[in-house]
C-alpha positions as CSV (number, residue, x, y, z in Angstrom):
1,X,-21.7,50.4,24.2
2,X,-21.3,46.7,25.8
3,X,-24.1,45.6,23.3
4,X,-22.4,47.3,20.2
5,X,-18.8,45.0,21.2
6,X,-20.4,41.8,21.5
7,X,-22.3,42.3,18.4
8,X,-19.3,42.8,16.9
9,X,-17.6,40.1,18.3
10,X,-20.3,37.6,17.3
11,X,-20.2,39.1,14.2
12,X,-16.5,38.5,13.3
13,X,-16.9,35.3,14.6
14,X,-19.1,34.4,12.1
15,X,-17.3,35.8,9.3
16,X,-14.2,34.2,10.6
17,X,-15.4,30.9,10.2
18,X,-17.7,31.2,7.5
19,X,-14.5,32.5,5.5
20,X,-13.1,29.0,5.8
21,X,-16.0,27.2,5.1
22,X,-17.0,28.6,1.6
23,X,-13.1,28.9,-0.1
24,X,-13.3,28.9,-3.6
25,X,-12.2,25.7,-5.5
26,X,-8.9,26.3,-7.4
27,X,-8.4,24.7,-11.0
28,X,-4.6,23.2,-11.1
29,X,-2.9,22.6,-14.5
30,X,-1.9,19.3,-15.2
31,X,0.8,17.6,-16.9
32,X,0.5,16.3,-20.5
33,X,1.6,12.5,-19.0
34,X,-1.6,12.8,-16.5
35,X,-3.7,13.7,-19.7
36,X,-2.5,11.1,-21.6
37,X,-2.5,8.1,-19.2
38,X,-6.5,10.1,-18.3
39,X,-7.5,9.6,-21.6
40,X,-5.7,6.4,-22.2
41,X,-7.9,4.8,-19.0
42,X,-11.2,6.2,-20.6
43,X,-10.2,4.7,-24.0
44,X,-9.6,1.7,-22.5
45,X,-5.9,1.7,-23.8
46,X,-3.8,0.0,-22.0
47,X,0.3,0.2,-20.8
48,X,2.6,-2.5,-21.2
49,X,3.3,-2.2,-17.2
50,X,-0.8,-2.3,-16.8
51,X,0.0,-5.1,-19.9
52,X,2.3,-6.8,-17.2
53,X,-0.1,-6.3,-14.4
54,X,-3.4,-8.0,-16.0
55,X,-1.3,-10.7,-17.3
56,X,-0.2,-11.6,-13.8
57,X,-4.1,-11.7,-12.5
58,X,-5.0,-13.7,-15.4
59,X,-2.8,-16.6,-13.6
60,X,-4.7,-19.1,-12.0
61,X,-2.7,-19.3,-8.6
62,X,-2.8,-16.2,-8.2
63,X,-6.5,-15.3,-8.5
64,X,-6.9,-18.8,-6.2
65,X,-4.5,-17.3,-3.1
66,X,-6.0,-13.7,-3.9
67,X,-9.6,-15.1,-3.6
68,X,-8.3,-17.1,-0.3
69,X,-7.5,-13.6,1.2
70,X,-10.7,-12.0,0.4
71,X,-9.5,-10.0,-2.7
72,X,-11.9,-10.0,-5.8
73,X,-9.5,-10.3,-9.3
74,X,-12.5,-8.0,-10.5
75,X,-11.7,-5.3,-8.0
76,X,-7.8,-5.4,-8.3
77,X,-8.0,-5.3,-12.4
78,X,-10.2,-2.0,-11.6
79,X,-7.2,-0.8,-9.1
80,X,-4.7,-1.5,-11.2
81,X,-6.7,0.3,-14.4
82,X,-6.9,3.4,-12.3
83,X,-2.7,3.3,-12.0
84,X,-0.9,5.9,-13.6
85,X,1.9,4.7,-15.4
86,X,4.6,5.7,-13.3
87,X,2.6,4.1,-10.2
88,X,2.4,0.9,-12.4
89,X,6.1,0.8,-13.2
90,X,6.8,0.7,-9.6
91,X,4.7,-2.0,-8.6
92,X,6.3,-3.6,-11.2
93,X,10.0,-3.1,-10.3
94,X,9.1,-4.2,-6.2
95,X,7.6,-7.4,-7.5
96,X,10.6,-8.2,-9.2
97,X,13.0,-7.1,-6.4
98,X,10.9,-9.0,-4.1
99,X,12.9,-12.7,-3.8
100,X,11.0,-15.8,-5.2
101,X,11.1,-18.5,-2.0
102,X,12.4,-15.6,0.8
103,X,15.0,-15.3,2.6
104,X,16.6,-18.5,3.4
105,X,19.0,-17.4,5.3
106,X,16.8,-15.8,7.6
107,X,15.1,-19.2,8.0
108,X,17.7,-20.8,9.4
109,X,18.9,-18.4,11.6
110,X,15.8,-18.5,13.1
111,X,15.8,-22.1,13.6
112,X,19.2,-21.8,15.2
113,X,17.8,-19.6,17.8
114,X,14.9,-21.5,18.8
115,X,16.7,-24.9,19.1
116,X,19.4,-23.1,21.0
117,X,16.6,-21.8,23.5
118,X,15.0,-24.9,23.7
119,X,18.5,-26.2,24.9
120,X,19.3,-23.3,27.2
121,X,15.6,-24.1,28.5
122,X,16.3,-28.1,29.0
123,X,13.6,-28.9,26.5
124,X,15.7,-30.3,23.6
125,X,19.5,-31.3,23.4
126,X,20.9,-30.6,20.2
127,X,23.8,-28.4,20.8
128,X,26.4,-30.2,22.7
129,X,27.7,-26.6,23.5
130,X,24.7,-25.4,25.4
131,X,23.9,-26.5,29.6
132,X,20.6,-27.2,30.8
133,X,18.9,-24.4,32.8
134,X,17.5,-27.1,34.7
């Protein structure tokens, strides 16, 4: 009887985790945008955000600072062809959100604090404000 139990045991065990390993692949229906921007990628028709997109790696500086960071144009035009439209459209809208020099406020408020530690510190006197830790 104590073989006939673990026999059974092992045997569920198996099943158990066999079950999980051979699921059955399930088809999911897709939208007709997805079909369209599929087929547009395999046609080889473009967007006007992918438009946008490969206009922007066609500039020179950009392919120079791009190459300086180890980023091929070549592989970043095939990134940006495999975008869906939507995906493209919001790559779009943070590039132009993103500000064109930084923040320049942020700048200076940064200087600020480090010339008023270097005063606190005794290193520099700029602020007539500040004493000397020294």
């Amino acid at each position: 009887m104590h073989s006939f139990r673990r026999t059974t045991a092992v045997l569920t065990a198996v099943c158990i985790v066999s079950s999980g390993l051979l699921a059955p692949a399930y088809a999911t229906t897709i939208s007709t945008e997805q079909l369209a921007a599929a087929t547009a990628a395999a046609v080889g028709v473009l967007s006007a955000n992918h438009q946008r997109l490969h206009a922007a790696l066609d500039r020179t500086d950009l392919a120079a600072a791009l190459q300086a960071r180890g980023v091929s144009v070549e592989a970043l035009r095939d990134r940006v062809d495999a975008l869906t439209d939507a995906e493209a459209a919001q790559v779009l809208a943070q590039i132009d959100q993103a500000p064109a020099g930084g923040d320049v406020l942020g700048i200076i408020f940064t200087v600020f604090i480090v010339l008023l530690v270097t005063d606190i510190l005794g290193v520099t006197k700029v602020f007539p404000f500040t004493r000397s830790a020294r």
